[in-house]
C-alpha positions as CSV (number, residue, x, y, z in Angstrom):
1,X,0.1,2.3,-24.4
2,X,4.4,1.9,-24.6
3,X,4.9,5.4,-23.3
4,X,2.1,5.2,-20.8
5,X,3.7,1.5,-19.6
6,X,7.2,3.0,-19.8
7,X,5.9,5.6,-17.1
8,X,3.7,2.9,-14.8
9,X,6.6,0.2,-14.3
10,X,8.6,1.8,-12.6
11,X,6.2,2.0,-10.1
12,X,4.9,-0.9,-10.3
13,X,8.1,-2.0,-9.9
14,X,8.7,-0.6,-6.4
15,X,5.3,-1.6,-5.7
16,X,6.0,-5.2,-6.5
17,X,9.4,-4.6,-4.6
18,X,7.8,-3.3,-1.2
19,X,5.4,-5.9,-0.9
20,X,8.3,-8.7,-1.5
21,X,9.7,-6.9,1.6
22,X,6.7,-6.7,3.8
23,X,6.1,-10.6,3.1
24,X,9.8,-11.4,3.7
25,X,10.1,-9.6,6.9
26,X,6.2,-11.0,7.7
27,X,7.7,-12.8,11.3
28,X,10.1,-10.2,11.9
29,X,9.9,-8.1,15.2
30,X,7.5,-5.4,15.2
31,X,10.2,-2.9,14.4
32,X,11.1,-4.4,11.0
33,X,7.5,-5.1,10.3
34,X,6.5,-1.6,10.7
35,X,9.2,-0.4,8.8
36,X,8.2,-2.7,5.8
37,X,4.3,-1.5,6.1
38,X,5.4,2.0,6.3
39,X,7.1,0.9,2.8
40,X,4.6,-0.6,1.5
41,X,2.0,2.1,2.5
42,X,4.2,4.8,0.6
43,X,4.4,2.6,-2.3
44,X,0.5,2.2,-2.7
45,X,-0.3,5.4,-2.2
46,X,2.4,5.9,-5.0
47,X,0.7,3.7,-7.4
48,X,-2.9,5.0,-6.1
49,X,-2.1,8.7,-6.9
50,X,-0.2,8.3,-9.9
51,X,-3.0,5.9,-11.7
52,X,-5.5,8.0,-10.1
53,X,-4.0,10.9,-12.6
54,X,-3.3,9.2,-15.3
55,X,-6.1,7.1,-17.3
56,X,-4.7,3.6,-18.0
57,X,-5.3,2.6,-21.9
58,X,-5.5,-1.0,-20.8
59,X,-8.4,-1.7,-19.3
60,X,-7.0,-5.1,-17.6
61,X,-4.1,-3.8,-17.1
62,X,-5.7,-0.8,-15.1
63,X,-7.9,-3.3,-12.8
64,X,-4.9,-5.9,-11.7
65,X,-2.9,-2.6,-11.1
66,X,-5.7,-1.6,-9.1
67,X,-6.1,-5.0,-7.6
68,X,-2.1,-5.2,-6.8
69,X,-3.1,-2.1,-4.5
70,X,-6.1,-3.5,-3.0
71,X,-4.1,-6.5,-1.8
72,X,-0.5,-4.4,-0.6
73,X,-3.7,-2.0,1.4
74,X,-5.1,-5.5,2.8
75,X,-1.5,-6.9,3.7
76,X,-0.3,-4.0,5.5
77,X,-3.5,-3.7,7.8
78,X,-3.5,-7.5,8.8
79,X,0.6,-6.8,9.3
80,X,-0.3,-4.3,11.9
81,X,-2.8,-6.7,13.7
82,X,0.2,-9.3,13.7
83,X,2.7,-6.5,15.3
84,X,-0.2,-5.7,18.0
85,X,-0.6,-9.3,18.7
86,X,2.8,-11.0,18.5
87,X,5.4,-8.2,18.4
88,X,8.5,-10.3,18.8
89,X,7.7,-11.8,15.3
90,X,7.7,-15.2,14.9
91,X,3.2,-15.8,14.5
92,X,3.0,-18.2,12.2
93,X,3.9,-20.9,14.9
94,X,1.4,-19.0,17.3
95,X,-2.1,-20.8,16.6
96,X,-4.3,-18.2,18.4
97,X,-2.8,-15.5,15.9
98,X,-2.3,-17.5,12.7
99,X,-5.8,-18.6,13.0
100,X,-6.6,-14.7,12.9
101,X,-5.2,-13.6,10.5
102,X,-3.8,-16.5,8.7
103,X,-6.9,-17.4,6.3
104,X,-6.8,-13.2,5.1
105,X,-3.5,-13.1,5.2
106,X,-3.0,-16.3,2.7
107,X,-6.2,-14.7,0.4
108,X,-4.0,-11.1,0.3
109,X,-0.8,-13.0,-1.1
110,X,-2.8,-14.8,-3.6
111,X,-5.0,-11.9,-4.9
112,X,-1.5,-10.2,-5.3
113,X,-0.5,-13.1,-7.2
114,X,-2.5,-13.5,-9.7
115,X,-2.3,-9.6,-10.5
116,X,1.3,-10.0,-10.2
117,X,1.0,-12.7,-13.2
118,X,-1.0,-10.2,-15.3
119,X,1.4,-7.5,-15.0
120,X,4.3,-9.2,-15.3
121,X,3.4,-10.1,-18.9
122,X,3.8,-6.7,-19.7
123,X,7.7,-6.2,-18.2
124,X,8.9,-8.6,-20.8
């Protein structure tokens, strides 16, 4: 499991790192949005291929990985609604759109959290 985790942090790592920008950037204009979701997206499909090769001797630790990528998928499409409906940034204040997307949007952050918690066990 050590040399399998050695080769997975690292990208979970940028995974963790994308999705920090994506929600830091998350009222941004559409520009720096995109560019975060463009991030993110390579970072998923990163993780996706590279667990998809490689079987994961931790069961849990295979299914919050899997989870992680389930939710960074989820946050970049309700992203790209935000930039088609407010694209000068700034939504949350906006209570047509935040009532939208604010409910999946909150759900996405927390089911990355908790599979955030789980993994991060294992950096330390």
């Amino acid at each position: 499991m050590e040399r399998w985790f050695s080769e997975a942090w690292p990208i979970v790592g940028s995974l963790m790192q994308a999705e920090d920008r994506l929600v830091s950037t998350s009222e941004s204009d559409a520009v720096v949005v995109l560019a975060s979701c463009d991030q993110l997206q390579a970072a998923v499909d990163q993780a996706h291929t590279w667990l998809g090769s490689r079987r994961c001797p931790d069961d849990n630790f295979g299914l919050y990985l899997r989870e992680l990528i389930s939710a960074c998928r989820g946050l970049c499409a309700i992203m790209h609604t935000v930039v088609r409906e407010a694209p000068e940034g700034q939504w949350v204040d906006n209570r047509q759109i935040a009532d939208k997307i604010g409910e999946n949007f909150m759900d996405r952050i927390q089911q990355a959290s908790r599979a955030r918690l789980y993994l991060q066990q294992w950096s330390t």
